[in-house]
N, C-alpha and C positions, 0 to 999 in steps of 0.2 A: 240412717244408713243409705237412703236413696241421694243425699246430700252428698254423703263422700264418694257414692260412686261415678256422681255426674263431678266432682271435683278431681276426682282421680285420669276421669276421661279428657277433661279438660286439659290436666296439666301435660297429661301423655301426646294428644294431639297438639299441644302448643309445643315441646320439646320434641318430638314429631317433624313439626314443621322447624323449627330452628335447626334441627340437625341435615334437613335434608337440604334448607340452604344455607348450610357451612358447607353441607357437600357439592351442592352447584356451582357454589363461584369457587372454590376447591378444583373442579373441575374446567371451569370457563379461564381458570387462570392458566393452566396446564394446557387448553388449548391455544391463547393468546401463547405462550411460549412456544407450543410446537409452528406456529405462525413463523413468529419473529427467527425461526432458525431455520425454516427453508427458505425465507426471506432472505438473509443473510447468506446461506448455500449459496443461493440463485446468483447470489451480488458478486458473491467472488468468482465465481463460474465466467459470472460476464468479463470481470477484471483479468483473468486469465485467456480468455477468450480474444479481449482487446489487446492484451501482450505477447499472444501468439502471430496474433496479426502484424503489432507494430515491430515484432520481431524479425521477420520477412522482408517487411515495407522498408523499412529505416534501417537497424540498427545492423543488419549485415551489410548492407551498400555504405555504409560507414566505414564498417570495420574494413570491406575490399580497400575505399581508395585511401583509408589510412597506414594498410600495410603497401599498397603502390608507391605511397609517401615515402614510406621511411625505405621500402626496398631503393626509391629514386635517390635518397639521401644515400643509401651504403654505396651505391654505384660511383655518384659525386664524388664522394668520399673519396673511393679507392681511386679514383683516376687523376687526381689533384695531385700534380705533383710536387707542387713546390707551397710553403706556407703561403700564410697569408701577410703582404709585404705589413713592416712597420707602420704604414701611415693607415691603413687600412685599420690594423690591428688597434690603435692606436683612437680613430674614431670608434670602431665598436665600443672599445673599452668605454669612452666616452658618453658612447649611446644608452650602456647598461647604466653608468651611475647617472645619469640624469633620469631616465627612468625609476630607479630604484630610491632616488632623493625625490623625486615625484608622488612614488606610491607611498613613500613616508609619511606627507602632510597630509 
């Protein structure tokens, strides 16, 4: 009888301890995850952060003198009174298929 109850105790505390670490790294796993996802939070945060910025910096001083461009182009445009003579038209033409038998090869 004293046999099965120190065998009883035995198995209890060895199933005991097996459960409670399935439950730790159960846990330690949940924590590595909450890790990795304020990680990542953080990361994009910064990527938004630095595209706010280059927002400002760059990409609007682009966009002004590419509409200066093309407002420059409509002006051109309109005030051009006469084509562009034959021989002119005649190299562009020129210009483009050389270029264009270029980007072919």
């Amino acid at each position: 009888m004293i046999i099965v109850r120190a065998l009883v105790t035995i198995g209890a505390a060895a199933l005991g301890a097996i459960f409670a670490g399935v439950v730790n790294a159960y846990a330690a796993r949940l924590k590595v995850k909450e890790i990795e996802l304020s990680y990542l939070y953080r990361l994009r945060y910064g990527y938004l952060d630095n595209a706010r910025k280059m927002t400002g910096e760059v990409y609007v001083p682009i966009s002004v003198a590419l509409t200066n461009l093309f407002k420059g182009y409509e002006r051109f445009a309109a005030t051009r009174a006469h084509p562009m003579p034959p021989l002119a038209r005649r190299e562009t033409t020129n210009l483009i298929t050389a270029v264009w038998i270029i980007s072919k090869q």
